[in-house]
C-alpha positions as CSV (number, residue, x, y, z in Angstrom):
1,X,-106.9,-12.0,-39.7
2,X,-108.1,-8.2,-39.4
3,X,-104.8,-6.8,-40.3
4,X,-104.7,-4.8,-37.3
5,X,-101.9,-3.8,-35.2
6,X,-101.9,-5.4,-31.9
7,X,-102.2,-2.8,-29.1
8,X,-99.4,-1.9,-27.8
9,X,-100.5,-3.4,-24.4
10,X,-101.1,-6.4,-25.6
11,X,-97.3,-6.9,-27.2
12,X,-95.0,-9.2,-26.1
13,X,-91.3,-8.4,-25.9
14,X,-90.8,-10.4,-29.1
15,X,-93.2,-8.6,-30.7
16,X,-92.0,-5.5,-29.7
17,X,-88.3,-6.5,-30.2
18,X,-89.3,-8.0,-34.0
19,X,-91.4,-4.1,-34.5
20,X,-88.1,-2.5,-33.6
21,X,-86.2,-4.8,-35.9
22,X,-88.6,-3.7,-38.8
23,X,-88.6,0.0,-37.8
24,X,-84.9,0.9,-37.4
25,X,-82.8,-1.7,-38.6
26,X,-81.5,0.2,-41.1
27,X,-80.7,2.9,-39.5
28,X,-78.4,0.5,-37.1
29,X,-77.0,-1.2,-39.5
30,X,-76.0,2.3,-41.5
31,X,-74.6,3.4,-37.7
32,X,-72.6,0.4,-37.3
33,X,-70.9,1.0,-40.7
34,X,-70.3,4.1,-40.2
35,X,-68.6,2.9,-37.1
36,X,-67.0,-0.4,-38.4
37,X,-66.1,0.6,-42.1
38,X,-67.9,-2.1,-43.3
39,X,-70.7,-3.3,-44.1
40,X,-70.9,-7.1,-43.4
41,X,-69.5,-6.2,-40.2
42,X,-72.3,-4.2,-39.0
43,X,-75.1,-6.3,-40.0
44,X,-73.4,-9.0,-38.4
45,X,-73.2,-6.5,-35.0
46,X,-77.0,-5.5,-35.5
47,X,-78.3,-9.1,-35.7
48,X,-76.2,-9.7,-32.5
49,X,-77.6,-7.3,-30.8
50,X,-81.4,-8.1,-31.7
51,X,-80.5,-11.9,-30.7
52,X,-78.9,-11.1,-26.9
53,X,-81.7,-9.1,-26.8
54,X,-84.0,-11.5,-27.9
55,X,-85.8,-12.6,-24.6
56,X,-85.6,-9.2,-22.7
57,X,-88.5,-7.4,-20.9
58,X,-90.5,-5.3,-23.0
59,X,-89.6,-2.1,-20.7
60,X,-86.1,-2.4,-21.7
61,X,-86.4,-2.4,-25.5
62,X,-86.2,1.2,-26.6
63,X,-84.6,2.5,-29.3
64,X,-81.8,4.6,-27.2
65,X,-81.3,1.4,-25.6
66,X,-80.7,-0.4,-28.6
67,X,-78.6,2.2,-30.5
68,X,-76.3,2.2,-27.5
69,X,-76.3,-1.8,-27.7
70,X,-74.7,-1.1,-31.4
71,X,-72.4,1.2,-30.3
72,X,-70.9,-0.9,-27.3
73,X,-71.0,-3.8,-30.0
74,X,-69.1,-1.9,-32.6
75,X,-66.2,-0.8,-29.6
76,X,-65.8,-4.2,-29.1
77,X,-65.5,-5.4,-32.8
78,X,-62.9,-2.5,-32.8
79,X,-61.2,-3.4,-30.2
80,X,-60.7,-7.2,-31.3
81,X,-59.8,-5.9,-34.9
82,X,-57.3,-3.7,-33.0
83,X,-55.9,-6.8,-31.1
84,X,-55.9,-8.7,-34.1
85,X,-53.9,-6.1,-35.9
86,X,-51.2,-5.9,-33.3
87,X,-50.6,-9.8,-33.7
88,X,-49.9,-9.5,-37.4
89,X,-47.7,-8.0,-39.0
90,X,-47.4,-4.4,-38.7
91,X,-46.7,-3.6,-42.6
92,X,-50.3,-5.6,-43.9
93,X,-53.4,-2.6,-43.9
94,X,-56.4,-3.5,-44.1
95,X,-57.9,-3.2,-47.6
96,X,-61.4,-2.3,-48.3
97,X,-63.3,-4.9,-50.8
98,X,-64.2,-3.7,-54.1
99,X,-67.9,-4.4,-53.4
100,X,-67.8,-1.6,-50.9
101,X,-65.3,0.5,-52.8
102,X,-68.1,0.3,-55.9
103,X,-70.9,1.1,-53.5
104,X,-69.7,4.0,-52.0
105,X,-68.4,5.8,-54.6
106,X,-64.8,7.4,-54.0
107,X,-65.9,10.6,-52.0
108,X,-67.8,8.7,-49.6
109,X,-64.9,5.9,-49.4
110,X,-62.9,8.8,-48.4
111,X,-65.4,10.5,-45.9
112,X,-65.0,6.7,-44.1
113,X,-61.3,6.4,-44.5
114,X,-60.9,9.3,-43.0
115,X,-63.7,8.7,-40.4
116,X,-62.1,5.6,-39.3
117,X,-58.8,7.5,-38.6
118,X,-60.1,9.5,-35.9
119,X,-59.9,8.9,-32.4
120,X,-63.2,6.7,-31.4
121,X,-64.7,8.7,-29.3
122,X,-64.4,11.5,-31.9
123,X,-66.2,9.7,-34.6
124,X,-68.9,8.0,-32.1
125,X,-69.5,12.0,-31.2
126,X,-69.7,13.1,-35.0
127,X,-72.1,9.9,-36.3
128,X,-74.1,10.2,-33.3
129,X,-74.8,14.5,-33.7
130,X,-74.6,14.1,-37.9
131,X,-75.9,11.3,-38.8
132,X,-78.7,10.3,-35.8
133,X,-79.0,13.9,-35.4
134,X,-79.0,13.1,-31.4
135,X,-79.1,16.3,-29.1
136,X,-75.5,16.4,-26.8
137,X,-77.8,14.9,-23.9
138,X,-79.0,12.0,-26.3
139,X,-75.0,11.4,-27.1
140,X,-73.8,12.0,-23.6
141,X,-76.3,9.1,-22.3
142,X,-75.3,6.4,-25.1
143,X,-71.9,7.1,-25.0
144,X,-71.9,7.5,-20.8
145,X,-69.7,10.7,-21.1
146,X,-70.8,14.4,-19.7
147,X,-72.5,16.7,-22.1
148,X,-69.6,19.1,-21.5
149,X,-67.5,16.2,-22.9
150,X,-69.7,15.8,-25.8
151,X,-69.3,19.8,-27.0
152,X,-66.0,19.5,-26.7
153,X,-65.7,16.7,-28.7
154,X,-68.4,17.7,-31.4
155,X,-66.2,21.3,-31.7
156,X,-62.5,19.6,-32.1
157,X,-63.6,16.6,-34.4
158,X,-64.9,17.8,-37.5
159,X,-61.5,20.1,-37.4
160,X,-59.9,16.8,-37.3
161,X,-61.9,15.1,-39.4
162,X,-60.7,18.1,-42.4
163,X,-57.2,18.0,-41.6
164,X,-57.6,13.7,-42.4
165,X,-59.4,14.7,-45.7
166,X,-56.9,17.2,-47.1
C-alpha cells in the first residue's frame, strides 16, 4: 500500500460516508449534545444517522445533509423524551448524571440547563449560528424555515436564553 488517498472519483459511498465519519464526527456528536443534553444520547443519534445512511449514493452525502440528519434525529429523541415524560409522573425531573455534571463543569452545566429550556426551534437557531457558525441561509435550509424566520429567531433567543440564566 502507497498510502495515498484514493481520488475522489474513484470513492465509493462507503468510503465517502466512513471519510465523513472520520472528518466531522465530533462535531455531530458536540451538536447533538448540545441539542439532547447529553452526551450518550447524541453519540447514540450520530451513529444512527451514519448507519441509515450507510448504503446511500455518494451525491447525497454532504456534510449539510448530514448535520440536518442530526438535527431531525435529535427532534425526534426530543419528542419521544417529551412523550415519555408526559406518561410519568409529572413531579420526577430529569436529573443530569454526575459523569456529565463533572465534565462540564458548573457554568457550562448551566449554559445547557438553560439551553434546554428554550423553545426548540430557538436553541436549534442559536447552536446552529454559535456553535456551527452557519450563515441564516445555511440554518434556514437545515432547519426548512425562511431566513426571515431565522433573524427573528437568532435576535429573540439569546434575550431568552439571559433571562433563563439569571
Amino acid at each position: 500500500m502507497t498510502g495515498k488517498a484514493p481520488h475522489p472519483e474513484t470513492l465509493t459511498p462507503g468510503d465517502e460516508l466512513a471519510r465523513l465519519y472520520q472528518a466531522h464526527r465530533l462535531e455531530l456528536v458536540r451538536l447533538a449534545v448540545l441539542l439532547l443534553g447529553d452526551r450518550e444520547t447524541a453519540e447514540d443519534a450520530v451513529q444512527d444517522v451514519f448507519a441509515r445512511l450507510h448504503g446511500k449514493p455518494a451525491h447525497v452525502l454532504t456534510l449539510p445533509y448530514i448535520r440536518t440528519c442530526v438535527l431531525n434525529a435529535s427532534r425526534s429523541l426530543l419528542r419521544r423524551r417529551a412523550v415519555a415524560l408526559r406518561r410519568t409522573e409529572p413531579a420526577l425531573e430529569a436529573v443530569a448524571s454526575a459523569e456529565m455534571d463533572a465534565l462540564l463543569g458548573e457554568s457550562r452545566q448551566e449554559m445547557l440547563t438553560a439551553l434546554s429550556r428554550l423553545p426548540q426551534r430557538q436553541r436549534e437557531v442559536l447552536v446552529l449560528r454559535y456553535y456551527l457558525d452557519l450563515s441564516d441561509a445555511e440554518i434556514a435550509r437545515v432547519t426548512r424555515i425562511r431566513q426571515s424566520t431565522v433573524r427573528s429567531t437568532a435576535a429573540r433567543a439569546p434575550a431568552r436564553l439571559q433571562r433563563e440564566l439569571g
